[in-house]
N, C-alpha and C positions, 0 to 999 in steps of 0.2 A: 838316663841322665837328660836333662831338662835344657835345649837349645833354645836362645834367645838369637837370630840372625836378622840383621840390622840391614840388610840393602839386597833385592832382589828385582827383576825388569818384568815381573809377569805381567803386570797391567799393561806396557807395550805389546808384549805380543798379544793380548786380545784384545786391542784396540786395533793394531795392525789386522787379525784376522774378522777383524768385523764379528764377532762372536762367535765362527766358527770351532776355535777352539774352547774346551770348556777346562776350568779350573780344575774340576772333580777330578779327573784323570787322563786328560789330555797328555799324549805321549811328547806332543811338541814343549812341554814343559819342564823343564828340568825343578822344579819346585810346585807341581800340583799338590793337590793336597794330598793325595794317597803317597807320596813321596815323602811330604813335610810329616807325613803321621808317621812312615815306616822310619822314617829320619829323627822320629823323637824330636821335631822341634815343636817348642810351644809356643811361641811369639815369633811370628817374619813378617820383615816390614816390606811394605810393598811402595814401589819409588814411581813419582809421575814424573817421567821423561818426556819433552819434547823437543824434536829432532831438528838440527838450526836449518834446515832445508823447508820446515813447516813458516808458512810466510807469517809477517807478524801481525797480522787481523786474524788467521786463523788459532794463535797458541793457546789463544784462553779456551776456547772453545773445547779444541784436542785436549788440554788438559781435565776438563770437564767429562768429555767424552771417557775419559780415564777411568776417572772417578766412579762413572756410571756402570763400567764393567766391576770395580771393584764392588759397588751395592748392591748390583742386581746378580754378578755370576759369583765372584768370591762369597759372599757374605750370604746374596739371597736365596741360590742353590744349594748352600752348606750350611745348614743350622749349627752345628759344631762348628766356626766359627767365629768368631766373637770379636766385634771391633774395641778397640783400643781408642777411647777418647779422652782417659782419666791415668795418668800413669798408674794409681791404684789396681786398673782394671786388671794390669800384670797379673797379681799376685791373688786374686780374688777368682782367677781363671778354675773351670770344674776341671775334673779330670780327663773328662775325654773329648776337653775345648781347645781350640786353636786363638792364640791370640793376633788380627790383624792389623797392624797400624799403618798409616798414612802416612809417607816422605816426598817433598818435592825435590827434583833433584836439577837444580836452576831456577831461577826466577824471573825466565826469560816471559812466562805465560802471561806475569800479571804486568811485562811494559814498564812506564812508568807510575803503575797506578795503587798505592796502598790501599786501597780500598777492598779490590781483587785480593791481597793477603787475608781481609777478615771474611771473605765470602770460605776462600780455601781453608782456613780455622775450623769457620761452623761448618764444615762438612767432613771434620775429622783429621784435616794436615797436622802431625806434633813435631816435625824433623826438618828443619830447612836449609838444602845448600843453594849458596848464594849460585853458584853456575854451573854448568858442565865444561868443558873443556876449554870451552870459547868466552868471549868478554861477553860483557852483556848490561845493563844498564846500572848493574848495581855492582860489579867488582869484574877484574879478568880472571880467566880461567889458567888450571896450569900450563896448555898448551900456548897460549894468547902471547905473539913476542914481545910485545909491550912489555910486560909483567908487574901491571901497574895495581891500586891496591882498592879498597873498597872508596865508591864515590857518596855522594852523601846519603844519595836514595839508599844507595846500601847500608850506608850507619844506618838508618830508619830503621829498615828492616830489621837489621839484630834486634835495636831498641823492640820491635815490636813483639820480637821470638821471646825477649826476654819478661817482656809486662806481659806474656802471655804460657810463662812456662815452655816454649819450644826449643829444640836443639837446634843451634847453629852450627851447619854439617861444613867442616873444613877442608872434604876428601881433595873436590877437586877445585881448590882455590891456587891462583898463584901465590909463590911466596910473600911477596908484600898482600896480598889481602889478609892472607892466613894471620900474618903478625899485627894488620888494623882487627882483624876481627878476634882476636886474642884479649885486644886491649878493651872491649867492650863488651864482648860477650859472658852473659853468666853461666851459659849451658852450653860450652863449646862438645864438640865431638867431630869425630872423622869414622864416617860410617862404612867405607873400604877402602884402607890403605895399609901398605906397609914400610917396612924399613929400606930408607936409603942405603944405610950401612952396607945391608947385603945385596942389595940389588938397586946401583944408582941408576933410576927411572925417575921422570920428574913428577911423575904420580904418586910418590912414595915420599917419605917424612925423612928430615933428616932428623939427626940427635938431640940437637939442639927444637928443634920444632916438638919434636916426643917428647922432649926432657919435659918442656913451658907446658903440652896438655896434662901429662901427670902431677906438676904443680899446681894446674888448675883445679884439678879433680876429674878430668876429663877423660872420658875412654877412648883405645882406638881399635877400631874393630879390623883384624885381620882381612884380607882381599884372596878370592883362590883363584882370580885370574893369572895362568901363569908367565906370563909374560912382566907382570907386577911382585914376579916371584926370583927367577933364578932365568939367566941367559941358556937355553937347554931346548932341544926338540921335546925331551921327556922331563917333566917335575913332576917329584913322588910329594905323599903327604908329608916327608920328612923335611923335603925342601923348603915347604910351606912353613913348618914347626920352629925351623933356624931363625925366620924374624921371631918367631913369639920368644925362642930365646931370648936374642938378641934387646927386643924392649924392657923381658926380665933383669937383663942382666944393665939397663940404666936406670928402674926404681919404679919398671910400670907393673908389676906382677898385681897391685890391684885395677889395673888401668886398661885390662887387656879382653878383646871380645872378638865376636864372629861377622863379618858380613862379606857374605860367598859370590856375592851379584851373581848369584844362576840367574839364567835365562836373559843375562845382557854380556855374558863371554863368549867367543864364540871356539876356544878351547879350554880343556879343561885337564885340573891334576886328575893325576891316573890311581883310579879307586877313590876319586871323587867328583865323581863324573855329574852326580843331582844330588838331591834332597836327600833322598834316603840311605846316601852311604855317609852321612853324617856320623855313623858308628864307627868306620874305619877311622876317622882324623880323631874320633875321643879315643880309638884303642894304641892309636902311634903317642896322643900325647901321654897317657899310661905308660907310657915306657919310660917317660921319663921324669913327672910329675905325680906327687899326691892325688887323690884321689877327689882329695877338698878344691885342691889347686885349680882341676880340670872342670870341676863344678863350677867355680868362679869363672873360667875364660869361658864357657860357654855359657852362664845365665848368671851367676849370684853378682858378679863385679858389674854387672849392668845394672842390676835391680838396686843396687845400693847405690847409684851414681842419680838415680833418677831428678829430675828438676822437684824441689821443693817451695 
C-alpha cells in the first residue's frame, strides 16, 4: 500500500551533521531511504527547519544550506528519487521511484522579505507553515503567549502560496492565526497534528478548527509524536488510531492523512519506531477500517486534495 507522509526533519539532521550522515542508509535516520522503501512510502516530504537559536542574518542562508543537502545527497545520490515540483509529478511516479517534495516549516528564513519566498519556490518549496512554535514576522506560533493572529506580511504570504498553488501548512499556528489563515487561504492543510478531543495539547486541533478544514476541503495529516498522542510513558499504534477515529467520526474520513515528523521526535510509538514499520500502523488500521478506507488515509485522500 502506497504512503504519502507529509512532514519529516531529515534535511536538519544533515545539515546539522555537515554531510556526515547520508540519506541512502544512514542509521541516524529514522526516514532514510532504505527505510522509506521498506516502509512502502512513495512521496515524503521533506521540512526546512530553522532553529530560533540560528541568528537572523544567518536563516536564509541555513535554509539554503538545507536545500543543498536535499539536491546534492537526497535527490543526487539516489536516482530513484524524484523531486516533486508539479503536484502532477505525484501520480506520474515509476515504480520503483521515490517522490520528494520540499516544505518550509516557518518563514522565519526569508525575514521580512517576499522576494526570498520566490527564490524558495524556484527551487522547489510546494508547502508553507507560517511558523514553528514561536512568533515570527508573519503570524505567532502555537506556543507564542500572545496568541495573536497573522500580520499583514503574513496575509502576503498565503496570498502568494495561493497565486502559486502552495499549501498553507496550519500545524503549528496559534489559534487566531489558524482562523486569519482560514479566511484566505485556498490550500489550507495541517501537515502534523492531531485531535484536541483526545489529547488536549496545544499543538493539536480542536473540533471546531477540524470541523472548518474539512469544510474547506482541507487534509490533516496525523502526527506519531507521542506526546501529541495520549498522556502515557507507552503509545501503541492503537493510541495513535483513536484520533483518526476520532476526525472520522466529525466528517473528516476523506480529509485524513499521515505526517510522522521522524527524525524531528525524539520519542516514538512502540512498533513505529521509523519508516519502515509504516506496515504495522496500515495492519492496526485493518483492524478496523476497509481496505479502500486505509488506502485513502495513507495516499489517495491526499492525491485528490491536491491544489488545482
Amino acid at each position: 500500500m502506497k504512503i504519502i507522509d507529509m512532514h519529516c526533519d531529515v534535511l536538519l539532521k544533515l545539515y546539522e551533521s555537515q554531510g556526515s550522515i547520508k540519506f541512502k542508509d544512514g542509521e541516524e535516520l529514522d526516514a532514510n531511504k532504505e527505510r522509506l522503501k521498506k516502509g512502502e512510502v512513495k512521496v515524503q516530504a521533506f521540512a526546512i527547519f530553522i532553529h530560533p537559536n540560528i541568528s537572523v542574518e544567518q536563516k536564509f542562508q541555513v535554509a539554503l544550506e538545507q536545500i543543498h543537502y536535499f539536491y546534492t545527497d537526497v535527490l543526487g545520490n539516489n536516482p530513484d528519487m524524484k523531486m516533486i515540483k508539479d503536484w502532477s509529478d505525484i501520480e506520474n511516479l515509476q515504480e520503483h521511484e521515490i517522490g520528494a517534495l520540499l516544505t518550509l516549516e516557518g518563514v522565519d528564513a526569508i525575514g521580512n522579505d517576499l522576494k526570498k519566498m520566490t527564490i524558495l519556490y524556484e527551487l522547489g518549496v510546494r508547502s508553507v507553515g507560517l511558523t514553528w512554535n514561536n512568533a515570527n514576522l508573519a503570524a505567532d506560533g502555537a506556543l507564542e503567549k500572545r496568541g495573536a493572529g497573522l500580520t499583514l506580511f503574513g496575509e502576503e504570504i498565503v496570498l502568494f502560496n495561493n497565486e502559486h498553488k502552495m499549501l498553507t501548512d496550519v500545524s503549528h499556528l496559534s489559534e487566531k492565526a489558524f482562523w486569519d489563515v482560514m479566511e484566505i487561504a485556498k490550500y489550507p492543510i495541517a501537515s502534523h497534528s492531531n485531535s484536541k478531543s483526545i489529547l488536549n495539547h496545544v499543538r493539536n486541533l480542536s473540533d471546531e478548527q477540524a470541523k472548518a478544514m474539512f469544510e474547506k476541503e482541507a487534509m490533516i495529516h496525523v502526527i506519531y509524536y507521542p506526546k501529541f498522542i495520549k498522556k502515557s510513558e507507552h503509545v501503541s499504534i492503537a493510541d495513535l488510531i483513536l484520533h483518526i477515529d476520532h476526525f472520522c467520526s466529525i466528517g473528516g474520513e476523506k480529509n485524513i492523512g499521515l505526517g510522522s515528523d521522524f527524525d524531528g521526535i525524539d520519542n516514538k510509538v512502540n512498533l513505529l519506531e521509523n519508516a519502515s514499520m509504516s506496515p504495522n500502523l496500515i495492519n492496526e488500521m485493518l483492524k478496523k477500517y476497509s481496505e479502500e478506507q486505509v488506502e485513502n488515509f495513507v495516499y489517495g485522500n491526499f492525491v485528490r486534495h491536491l491544489p488545482k
